[in-house]
Backbone as CSV, one residue per row, in Angstrom:
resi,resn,N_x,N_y,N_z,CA_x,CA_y,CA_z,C_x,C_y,C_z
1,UNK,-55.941,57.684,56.477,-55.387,56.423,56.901,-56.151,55.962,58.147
2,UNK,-57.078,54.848,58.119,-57.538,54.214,58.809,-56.325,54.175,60.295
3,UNK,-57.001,53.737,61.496,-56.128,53.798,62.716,-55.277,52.121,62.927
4,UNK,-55.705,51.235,62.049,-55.051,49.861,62.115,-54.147,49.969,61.263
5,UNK,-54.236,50.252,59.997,-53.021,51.269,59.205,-52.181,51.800,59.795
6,UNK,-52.379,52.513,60.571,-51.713,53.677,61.104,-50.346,52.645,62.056
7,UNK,-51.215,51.920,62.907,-50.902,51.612,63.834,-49.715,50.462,63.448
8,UNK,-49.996,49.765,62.391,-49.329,48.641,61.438,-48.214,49.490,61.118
9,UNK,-48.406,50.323,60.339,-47.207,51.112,59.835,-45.818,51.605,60.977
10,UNK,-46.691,51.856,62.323,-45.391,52.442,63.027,-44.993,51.392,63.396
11,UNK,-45.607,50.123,64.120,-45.418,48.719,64.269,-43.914,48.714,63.577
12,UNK,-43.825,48.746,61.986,-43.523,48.070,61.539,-41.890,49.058,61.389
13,UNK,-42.100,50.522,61.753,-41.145,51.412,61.326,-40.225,50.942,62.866
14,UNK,-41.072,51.060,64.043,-40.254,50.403,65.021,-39.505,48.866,64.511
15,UNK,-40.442,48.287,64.446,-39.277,46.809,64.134,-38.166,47.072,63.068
16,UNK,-37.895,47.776,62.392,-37.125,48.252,61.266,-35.700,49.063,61.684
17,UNK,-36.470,49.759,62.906,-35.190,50.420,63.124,-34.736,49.816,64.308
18,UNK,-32.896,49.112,64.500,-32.842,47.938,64.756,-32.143,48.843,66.317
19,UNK,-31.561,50.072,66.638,-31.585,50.934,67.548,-32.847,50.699,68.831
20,UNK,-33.748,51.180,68.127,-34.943,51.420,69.026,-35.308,49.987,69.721
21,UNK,-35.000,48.654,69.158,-35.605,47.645,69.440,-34.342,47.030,70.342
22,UNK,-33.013,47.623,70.187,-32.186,46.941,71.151,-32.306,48.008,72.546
23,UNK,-32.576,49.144,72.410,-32.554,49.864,73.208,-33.975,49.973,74.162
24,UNK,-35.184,49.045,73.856,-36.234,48.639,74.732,-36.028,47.507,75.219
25,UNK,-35.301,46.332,74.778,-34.670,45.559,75.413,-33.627,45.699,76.715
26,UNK,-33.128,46.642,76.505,-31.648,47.071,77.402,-32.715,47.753,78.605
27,UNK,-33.711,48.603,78.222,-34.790,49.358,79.000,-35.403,47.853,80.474
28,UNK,-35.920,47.373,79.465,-36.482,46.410,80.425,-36.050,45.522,81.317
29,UNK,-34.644,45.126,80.601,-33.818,44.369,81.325,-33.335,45.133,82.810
30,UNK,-33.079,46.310,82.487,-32.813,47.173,83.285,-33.737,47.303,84.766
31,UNK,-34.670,47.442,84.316,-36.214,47.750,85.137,-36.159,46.414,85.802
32,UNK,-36.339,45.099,85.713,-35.783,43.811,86.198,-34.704,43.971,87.035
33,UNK,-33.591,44.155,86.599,-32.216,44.334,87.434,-32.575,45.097,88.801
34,UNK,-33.162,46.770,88.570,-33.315,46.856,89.485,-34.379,46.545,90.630
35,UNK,-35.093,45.950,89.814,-36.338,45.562,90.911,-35.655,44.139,91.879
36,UNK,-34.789,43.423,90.878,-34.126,42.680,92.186,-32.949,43.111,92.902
37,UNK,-32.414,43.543,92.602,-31.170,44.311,93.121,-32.548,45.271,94.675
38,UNK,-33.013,45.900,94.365,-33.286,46.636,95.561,-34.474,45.362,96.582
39,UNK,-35.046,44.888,95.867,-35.884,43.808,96.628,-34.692,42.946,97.458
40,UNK,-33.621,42.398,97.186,-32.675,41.414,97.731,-32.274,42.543,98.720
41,UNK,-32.122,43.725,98.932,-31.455,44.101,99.697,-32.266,44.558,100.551
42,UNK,-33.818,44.666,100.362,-34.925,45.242,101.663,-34.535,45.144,102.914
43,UNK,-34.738,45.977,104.017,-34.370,45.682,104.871,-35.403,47.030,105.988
44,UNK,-35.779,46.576,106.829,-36.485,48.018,107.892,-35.799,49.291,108.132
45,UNK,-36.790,50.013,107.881,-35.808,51.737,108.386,-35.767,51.609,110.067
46,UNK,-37.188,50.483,110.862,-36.846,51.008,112.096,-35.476,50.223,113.196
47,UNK,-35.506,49.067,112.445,-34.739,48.106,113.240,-33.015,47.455,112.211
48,UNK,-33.018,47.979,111.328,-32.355,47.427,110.211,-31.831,46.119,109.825
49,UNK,-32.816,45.275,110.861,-32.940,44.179,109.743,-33.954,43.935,108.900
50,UNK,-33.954,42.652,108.876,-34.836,42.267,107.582,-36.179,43.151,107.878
51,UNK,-37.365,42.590,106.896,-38.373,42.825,106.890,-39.164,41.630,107.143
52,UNK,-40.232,42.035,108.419,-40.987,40.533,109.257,-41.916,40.775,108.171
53,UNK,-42.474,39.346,107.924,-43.858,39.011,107.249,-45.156,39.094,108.221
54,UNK,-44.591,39.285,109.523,-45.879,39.350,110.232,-45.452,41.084,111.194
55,UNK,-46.403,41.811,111.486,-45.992,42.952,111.842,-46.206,42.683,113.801
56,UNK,-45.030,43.313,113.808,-44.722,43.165,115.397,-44.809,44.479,115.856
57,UNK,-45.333,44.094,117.321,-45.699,45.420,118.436,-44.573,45.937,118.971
58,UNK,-45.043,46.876,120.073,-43.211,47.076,121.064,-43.164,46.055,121.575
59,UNK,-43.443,44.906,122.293,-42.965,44.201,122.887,-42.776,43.127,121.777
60,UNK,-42.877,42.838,121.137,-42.421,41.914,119.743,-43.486,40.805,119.949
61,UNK,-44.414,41.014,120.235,-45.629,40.481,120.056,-46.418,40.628,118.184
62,UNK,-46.842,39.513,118.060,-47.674,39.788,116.998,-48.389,40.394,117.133
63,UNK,-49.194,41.580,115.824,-50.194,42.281,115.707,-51.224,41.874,115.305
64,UNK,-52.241,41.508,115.870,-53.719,41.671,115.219,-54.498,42.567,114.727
65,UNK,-55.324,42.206,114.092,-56.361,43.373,113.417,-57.637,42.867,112.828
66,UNK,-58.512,43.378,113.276,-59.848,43.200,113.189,-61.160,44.112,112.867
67,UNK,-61.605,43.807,111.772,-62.705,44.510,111.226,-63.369,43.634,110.607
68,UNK,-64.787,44.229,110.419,-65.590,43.593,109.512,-66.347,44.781,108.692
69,UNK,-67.033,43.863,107.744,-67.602,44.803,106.215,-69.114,44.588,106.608
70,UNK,-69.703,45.962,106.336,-71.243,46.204,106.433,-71.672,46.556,105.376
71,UNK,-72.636,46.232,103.985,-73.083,46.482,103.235,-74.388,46.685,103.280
72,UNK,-74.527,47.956,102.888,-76.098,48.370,102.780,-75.923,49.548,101.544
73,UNK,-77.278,49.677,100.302,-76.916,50.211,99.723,-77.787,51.752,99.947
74,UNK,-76.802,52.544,99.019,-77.751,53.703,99.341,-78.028,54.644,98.003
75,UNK,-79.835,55.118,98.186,-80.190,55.722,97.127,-79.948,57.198,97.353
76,UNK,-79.839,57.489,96.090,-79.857,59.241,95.954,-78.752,59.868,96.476
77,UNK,-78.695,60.785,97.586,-77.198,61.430,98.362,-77.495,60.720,99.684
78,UNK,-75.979,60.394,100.101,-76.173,59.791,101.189,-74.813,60.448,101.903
79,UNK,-74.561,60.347,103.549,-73.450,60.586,104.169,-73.147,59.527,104.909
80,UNK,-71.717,58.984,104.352,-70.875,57.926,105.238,-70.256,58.263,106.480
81,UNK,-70.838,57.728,107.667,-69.793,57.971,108.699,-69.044,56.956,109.254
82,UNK,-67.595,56.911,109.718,-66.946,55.811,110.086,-66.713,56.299,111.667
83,UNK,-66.402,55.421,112.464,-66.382,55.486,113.431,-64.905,54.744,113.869
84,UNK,-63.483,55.486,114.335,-62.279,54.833,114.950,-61.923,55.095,116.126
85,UNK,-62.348,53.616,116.634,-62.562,53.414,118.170,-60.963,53.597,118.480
86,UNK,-59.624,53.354,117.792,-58.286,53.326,118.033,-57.276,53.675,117.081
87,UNK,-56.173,54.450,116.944,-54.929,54.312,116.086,-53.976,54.711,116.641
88,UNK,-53.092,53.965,116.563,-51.652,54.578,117.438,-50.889,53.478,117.241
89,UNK,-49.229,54.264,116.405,-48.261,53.601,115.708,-47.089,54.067,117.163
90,UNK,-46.301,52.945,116.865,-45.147,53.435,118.229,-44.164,52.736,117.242
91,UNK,-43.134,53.509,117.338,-41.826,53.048,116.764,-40.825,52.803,117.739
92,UNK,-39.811,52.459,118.281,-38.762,52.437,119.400,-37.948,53.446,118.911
93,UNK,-37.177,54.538,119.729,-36.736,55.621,119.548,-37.459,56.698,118.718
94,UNK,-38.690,56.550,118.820,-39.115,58.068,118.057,-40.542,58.203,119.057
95,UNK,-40.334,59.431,119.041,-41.181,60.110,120.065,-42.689,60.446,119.637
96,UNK,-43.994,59.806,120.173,-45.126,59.535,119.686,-45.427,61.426,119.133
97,UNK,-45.850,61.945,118.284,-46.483,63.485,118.022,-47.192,63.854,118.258
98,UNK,-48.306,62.623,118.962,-49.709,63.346,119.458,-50.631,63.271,118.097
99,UNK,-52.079,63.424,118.470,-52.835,63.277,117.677,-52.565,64.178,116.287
100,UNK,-53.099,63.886,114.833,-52.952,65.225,113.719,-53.666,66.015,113.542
């Protein structure tokens, strides 16, 4: 049996059996439900309200961020090095850990 055969045939054994086809319906609907159900209720672990569209500092200053892209290509084996001039996350009430 050819694989378009194949594939036609279960096609068709699924649409037939009228179980399986209400019960991928009920599946998906489901998967929907909860994707809005938990999206409507988002909210921050650090501050418990909402969630800002723009990310704020400790002093509730906006955050910036800045980089740029260098392309150069490379033949044969090559070694990438990056270079991070800074990182450091501060939360209010949690105590910085020190470098990892």
């Amino acid at each position: 049996m050819t694989g378009v055969a194949l594939l036609r045939s279960e096609w068709t054994k699924f649409r037939t059996v009228s179980g399986w086809v209400v019960g991928m319906v009920v599946a998906a609907l489901l998967i929907v439900l909860i994707a809005v159900v938990t999206g409507a209720s988002a909210v921050s672990r650090h501050g418990g309200g909402p969630v800002s569209a723009v990310p704020l500092g400790p002093g509730g200053e906006a955050v910036t961020d800045s980089f740029y892209f260098v392309h150069q290509p490379i033949t044969g084996h090559g070694v990438l090095t990056a270079s991070v001039t800074s990182l450091r996350a501060t939360i209010s009430g949690v105590r910085d850990p020190g470098p990892a």
